[in-house]
C-alpha positions in Angstrom: 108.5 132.2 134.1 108.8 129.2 131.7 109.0 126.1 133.1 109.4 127.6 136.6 106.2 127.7 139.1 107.9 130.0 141.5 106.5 133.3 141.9 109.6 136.1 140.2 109.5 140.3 140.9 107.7 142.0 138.2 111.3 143.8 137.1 113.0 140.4 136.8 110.0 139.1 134.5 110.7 142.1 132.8 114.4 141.8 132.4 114.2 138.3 131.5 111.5 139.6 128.8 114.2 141.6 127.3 116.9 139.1 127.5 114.7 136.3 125.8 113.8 139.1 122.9 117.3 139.9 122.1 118.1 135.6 122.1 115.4 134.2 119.9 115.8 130.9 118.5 115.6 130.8 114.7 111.9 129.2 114.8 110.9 132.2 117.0 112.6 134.6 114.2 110.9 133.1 111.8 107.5 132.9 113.3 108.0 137.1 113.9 109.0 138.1 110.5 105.8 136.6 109.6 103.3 137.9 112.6 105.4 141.7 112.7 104.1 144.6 111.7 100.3 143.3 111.2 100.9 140.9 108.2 98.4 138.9 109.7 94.6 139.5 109.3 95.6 143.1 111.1 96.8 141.8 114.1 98.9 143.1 116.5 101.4 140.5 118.0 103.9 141.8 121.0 106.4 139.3 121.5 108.2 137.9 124.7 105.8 139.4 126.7 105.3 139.4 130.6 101.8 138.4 131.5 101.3 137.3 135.4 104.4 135.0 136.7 105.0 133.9 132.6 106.3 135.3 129.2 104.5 134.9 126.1 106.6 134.1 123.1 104.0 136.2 120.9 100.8 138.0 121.8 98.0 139.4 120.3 96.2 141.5 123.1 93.3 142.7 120.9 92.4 139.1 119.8 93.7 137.6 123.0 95.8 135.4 121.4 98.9 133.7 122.3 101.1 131.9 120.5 103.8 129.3 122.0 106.6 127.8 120.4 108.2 125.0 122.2 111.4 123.5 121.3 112.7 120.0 122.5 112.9 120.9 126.3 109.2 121.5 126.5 109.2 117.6 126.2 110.3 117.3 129.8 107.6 120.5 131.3 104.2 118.6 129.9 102.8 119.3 133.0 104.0 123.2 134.0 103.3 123.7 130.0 99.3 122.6 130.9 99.6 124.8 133.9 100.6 127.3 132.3 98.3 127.3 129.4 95.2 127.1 132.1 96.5 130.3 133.9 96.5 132.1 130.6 93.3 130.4 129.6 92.1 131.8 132.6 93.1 135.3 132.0 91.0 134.9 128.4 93.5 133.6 126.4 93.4 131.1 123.5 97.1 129.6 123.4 98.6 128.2 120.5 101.5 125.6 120.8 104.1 124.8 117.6 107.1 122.8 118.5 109.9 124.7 116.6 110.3 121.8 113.7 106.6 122.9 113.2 107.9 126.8 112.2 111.2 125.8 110.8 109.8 123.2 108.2 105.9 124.3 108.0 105.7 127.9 108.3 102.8 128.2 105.9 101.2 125.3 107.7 101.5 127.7 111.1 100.6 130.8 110.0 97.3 129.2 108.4 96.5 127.7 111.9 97.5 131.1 113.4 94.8 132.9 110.9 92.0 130.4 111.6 92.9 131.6 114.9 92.5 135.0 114.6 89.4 134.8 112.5 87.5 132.5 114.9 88.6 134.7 117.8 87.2 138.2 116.1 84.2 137.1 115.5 83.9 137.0 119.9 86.1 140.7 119.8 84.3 142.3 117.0 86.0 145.8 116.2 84.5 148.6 118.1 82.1 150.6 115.3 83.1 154.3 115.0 81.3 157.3 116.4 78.9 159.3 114.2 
């Protein structure tokens, strides 16, 4: 759970998944209606998504990609924010922190980051080539 080391039930991750989908912040809106629906290089982003004790605000499991965006609280959780990232890290994931000024004033700036992303991490998950 964000900001929280304490280990929560699968079904409450869950539930607090769904909760945090249907309350987005505008930066996290934002940030969707440009990853959604593979706009970007293909990719598939889920978003609010439970992985071990922690939710993703976007994820790209093909590209194991994950994409933060932090607004002013994060200020105070440096150090559960580095934890966090290293347990995700450690699961094969590249993390990607925006602070929500970042989206709301330089979306084009983030979604060019994002795609730099995305092309540096298929060339290490090159698409499967189809059967003859």
């Amino acid at each position: 759970m964000r900001g929280n080391a304490r280990l929560i039930s699968k079904s409450r991750l869950t539930h607090l998944a769904k909760n945090q989908r249907r309350n987005r912040t505008n930066a996290e809106l934002k940030l969707w209606w440009a990853l959604r629906s593979r706009q970007i290089e293909g990719a598939k982003f889920r978003r609010q998504f439970p992985i071990g004790q922690y939710i993703a605000d976007f994820v790209c499991f093909e590209l194991r990609l994950i994409i933060e965006v932090d607004g002013s609280q994060h200020m105070d959780t440096v150090q559960s924010d580095e934890q966090r990232t290293r347990f995700l890290e450690s699961k094969g994931f590249i993390v990607l922190r925006f602070t929500n000024l970042d989206v709301l004033t330089n979306i084009v700036g983030v979604v060019d980051t994002v795609i730099e992303a995305l092309v540096a991490r298929r060339r290490h998950y090159p698409a499967p080539k189809p059967s003859p």
